[in-house]
C-alpha positions as CSV (number, residue, x, y, z in Angstrom):
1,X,104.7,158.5,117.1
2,X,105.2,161.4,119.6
3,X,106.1,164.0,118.7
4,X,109.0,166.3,119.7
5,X,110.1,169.9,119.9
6,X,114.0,171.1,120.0
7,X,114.6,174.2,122.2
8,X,117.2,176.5,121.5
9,X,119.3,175.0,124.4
10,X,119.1,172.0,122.6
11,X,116.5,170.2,124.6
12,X,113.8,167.6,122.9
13,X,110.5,168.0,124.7
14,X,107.7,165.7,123.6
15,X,104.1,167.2,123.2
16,X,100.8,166.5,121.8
17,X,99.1,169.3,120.6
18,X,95.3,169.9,120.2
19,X,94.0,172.4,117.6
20,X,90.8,174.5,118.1
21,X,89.2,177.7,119.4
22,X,91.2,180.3,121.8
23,X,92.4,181.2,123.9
24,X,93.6,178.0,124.3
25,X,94.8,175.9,127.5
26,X,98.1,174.5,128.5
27,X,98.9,172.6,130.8
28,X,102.1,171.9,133.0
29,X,102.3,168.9,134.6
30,X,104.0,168.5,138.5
31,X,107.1,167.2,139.5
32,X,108.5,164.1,138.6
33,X,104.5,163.8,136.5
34,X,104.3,164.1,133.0
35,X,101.8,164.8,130.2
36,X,99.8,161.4,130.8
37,X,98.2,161.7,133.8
38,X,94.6,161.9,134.8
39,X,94.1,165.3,134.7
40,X,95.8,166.4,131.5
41,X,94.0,163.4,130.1
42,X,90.7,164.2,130.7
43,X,90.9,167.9,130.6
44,X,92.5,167.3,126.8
45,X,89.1,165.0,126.5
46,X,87.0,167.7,127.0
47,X,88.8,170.4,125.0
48,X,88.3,168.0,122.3
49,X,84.8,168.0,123.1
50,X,85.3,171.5,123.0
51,X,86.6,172.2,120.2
52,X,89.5,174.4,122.2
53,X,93.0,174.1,121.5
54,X,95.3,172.9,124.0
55,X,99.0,172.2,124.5
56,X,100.6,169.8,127.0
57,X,104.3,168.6,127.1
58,X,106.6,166.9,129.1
59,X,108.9,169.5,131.1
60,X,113.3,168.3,130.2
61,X,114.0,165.3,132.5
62,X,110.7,164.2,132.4
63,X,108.1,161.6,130.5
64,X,109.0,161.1,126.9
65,X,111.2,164.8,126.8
66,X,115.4,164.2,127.2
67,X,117.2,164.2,130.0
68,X,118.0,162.9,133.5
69,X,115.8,165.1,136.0
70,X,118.4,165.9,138.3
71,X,120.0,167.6,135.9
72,X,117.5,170.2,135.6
73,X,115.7,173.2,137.8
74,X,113.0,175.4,137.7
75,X,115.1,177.9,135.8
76,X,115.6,175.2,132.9
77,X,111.9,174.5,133.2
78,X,110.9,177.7,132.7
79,X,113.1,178.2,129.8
80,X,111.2,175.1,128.2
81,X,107.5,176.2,128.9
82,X,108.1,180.0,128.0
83,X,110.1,178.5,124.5
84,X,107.4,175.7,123.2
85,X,104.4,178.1,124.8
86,X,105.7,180.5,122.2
87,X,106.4,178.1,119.6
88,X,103.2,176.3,119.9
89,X,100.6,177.9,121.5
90,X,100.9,181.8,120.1
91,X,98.3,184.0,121.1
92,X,96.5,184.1,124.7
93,X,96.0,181.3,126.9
94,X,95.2,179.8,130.3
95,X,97.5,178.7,131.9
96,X,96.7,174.9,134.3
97,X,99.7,174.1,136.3
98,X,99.6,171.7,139.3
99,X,102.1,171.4,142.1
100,X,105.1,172.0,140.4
101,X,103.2,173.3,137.2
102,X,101.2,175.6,139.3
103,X,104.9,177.1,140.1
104,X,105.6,177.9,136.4
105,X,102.4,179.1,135.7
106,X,102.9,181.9,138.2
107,X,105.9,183.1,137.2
108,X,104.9,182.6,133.5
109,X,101.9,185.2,134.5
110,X,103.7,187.2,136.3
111,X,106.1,187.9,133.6
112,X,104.2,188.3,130.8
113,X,100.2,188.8,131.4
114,X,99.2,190.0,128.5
115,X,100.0,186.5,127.0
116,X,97.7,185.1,129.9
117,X,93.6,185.0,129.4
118,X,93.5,183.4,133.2
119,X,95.4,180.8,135.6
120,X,94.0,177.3,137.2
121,X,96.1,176.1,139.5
122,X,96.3,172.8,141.3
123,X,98.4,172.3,144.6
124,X,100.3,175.3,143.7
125,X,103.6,175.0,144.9
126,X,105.5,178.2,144.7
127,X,109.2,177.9,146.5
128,X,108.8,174.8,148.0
129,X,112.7,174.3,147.3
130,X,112.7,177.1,149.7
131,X,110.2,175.3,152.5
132,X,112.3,172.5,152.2
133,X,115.2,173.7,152.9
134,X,114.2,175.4,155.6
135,X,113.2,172.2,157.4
136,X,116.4,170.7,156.7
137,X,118.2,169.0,158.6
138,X,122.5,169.1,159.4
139,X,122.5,165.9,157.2
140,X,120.6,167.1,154.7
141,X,123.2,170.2,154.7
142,X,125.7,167.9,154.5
143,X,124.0,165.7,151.8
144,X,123.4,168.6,149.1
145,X,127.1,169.9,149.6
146,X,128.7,166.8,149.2
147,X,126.7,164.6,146.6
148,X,125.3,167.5,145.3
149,X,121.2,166.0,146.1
150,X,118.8,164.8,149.0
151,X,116.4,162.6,149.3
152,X,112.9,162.1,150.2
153,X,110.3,159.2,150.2
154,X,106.9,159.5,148.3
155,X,104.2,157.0,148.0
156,X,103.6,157.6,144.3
157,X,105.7,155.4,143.3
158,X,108.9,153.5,144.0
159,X,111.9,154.3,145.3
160,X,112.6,158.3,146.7
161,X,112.7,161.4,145.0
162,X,115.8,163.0,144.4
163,X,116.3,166.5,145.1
164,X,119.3,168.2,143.3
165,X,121.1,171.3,144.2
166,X,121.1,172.5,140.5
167,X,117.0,172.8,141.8
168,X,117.6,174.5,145.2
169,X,119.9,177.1,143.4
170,X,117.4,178.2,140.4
171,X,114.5,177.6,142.9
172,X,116.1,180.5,145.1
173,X,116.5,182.7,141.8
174,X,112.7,182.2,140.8
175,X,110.7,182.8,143.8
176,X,107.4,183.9,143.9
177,X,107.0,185.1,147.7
178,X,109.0,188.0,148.6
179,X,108.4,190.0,145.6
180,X,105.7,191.7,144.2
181,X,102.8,189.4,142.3
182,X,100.4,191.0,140.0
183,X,98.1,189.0,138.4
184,X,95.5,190.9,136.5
185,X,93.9,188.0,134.5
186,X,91.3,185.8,136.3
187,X,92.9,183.3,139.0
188,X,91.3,180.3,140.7
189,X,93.6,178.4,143.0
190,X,92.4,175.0,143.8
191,X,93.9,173.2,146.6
192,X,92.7,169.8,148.6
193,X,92.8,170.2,152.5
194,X,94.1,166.8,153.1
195,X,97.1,167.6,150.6
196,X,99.9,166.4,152.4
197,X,102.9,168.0,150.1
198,X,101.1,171.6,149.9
199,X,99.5,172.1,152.8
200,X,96.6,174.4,153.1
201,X,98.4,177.3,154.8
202,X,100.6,177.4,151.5
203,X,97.7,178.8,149.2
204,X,96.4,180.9,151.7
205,X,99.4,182.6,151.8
206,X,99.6,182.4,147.7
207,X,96.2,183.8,148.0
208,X,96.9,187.0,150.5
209,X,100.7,187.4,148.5
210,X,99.1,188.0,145.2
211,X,97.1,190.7,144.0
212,X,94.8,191.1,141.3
213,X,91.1,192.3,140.6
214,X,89.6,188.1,140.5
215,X,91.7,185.7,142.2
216,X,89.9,183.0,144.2
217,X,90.9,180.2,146.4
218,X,88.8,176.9,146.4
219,X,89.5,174.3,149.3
220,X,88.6,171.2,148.5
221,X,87.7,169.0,151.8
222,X,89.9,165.5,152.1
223,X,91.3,166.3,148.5
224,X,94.7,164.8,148.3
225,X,97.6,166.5,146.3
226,X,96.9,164.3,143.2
227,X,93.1,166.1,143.2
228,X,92.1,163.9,140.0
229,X,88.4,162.2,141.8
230,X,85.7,163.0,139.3
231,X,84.4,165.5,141.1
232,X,87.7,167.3,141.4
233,X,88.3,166.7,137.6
234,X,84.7,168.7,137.0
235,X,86.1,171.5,139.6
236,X,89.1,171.8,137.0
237,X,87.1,172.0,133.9
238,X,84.6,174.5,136.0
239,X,87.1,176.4,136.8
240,X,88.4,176.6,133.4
241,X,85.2,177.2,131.8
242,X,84.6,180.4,134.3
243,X,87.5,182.0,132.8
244,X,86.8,181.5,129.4
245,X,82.9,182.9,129.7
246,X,84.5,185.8,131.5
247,X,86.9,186.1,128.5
248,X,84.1,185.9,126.2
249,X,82.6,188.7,127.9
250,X,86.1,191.0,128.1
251,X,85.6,194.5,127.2
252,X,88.5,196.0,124.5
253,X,90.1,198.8,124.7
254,X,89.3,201.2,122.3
255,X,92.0,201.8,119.6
């Protein structure tokens, strides 16, 4: 039976929780993605293994948590990961966010470090309500004042994705660029070069916006956005594993 956690908006987000050593790792899926895909999978595979704790959950609108996605933006989203982070994971963790997930993760860091032992992400995609609507078109003007959405074709799976201008609004209230981004905890950006939703340019530019004493970029040659290959997988539990021996190694400050 899944299992389920009410917000205090009144949202029911559905989570599997792992219990083990810390800090422990969550994870936030990407857009439209949920808590059962490769990735989370087999990085929840090896925390078992490892005896690390780790929480992943399905963002509202998404997977087996409540609601219609359009009806939600990165503003909601962030209300649900900072709510059942809190509820769920207390203490310090690292934060794994891909694509849409590497979004939350940022601003989760940014606003509140000291809950943060270090950052993975995937295919960060920081703003890219605001890349997209820079590209738009005067019909997609016209779409997302009048029906209130655009669309866009993906090959993930059928049908388009729908883009809704409750998302646009909160993306443009939750930016990342244009204002200041300190990350003091470890950061390792991951990104495939033949990503064709984030493209490269976009984490070098996360990588020169940010600022922090150990944030690295990885490219990944002909790694696609959904960057779960094996040896991709083992970059993300590498990656992982870096921060946490760096962790084990922190220095305290003296009380």
């Amino acid at each position: 039976m899944t299992e389920t956690y009410l917000t205090a908006q009144g949202r029911r987000l559905a989570f599997d929780l792992v219990p083990g050593g810390a800090p422990g790792i969550v994870f936030l899926h990407g857009f439209r993605s949920d808590r059962q895909g490769t990735k989370v999978l087999a990085l929840e595979s090896w925390c078992r293994d490892q005896r690390r704790g780790m929480l992943r959950f399905d963002l509202s609108g998404h997977g087996g948590s409540e609601g219609r996605l359009e009806s939600f933006g990165i503003g909601d989203w962030l209300e649900d990961a900072t709510e059942i982070i809190d509820a769920l994971a207390p203490g310090r963790q690292v934060l794994v966010g891909s694509s849409l997930g590497g979004w939350l993760a940022l601003l989760l860091a940014r606003a509140r470090p000291d809950r943060v032992a270090g950052l993975v992400t995937i295919a960060a995609a920081p703003d890219f309500t605001t890349r997209m609507q820079a590209e738009f078109s005067d019909a997609d003007h016209a779409d997302l004042s009048g029906q209130g959405f655009v669309t866009r074709p993906t090959v993930y799976e059928e049908g388009d994705y729908v883009f809704s201008r409750r998302l646009f609004d909160q993306g443009a209230q939750h930016r990342v660029f244009g204002v200041p981004l300190d990350l003091p905890m470890p950061v390792r950006l991951l990104q495939g070069t033949a990503d064709t939703d984030v493209p490269v340019d976009e984490a070098l530019r996360l990588l020169d916006h940010a600022s922090g004493p150990d944030i690295r970029l990885t490219l990944v040659k002909d790694a696609d956005h959904r960057f779960s290959a094996p040896a991709q997988l083992e970059l993300i539990r590498a990656s992982i594993a870096d921060i946490l021996a760096l962790d084990g190694h922190r220095t305290l400050p003296h009380s």
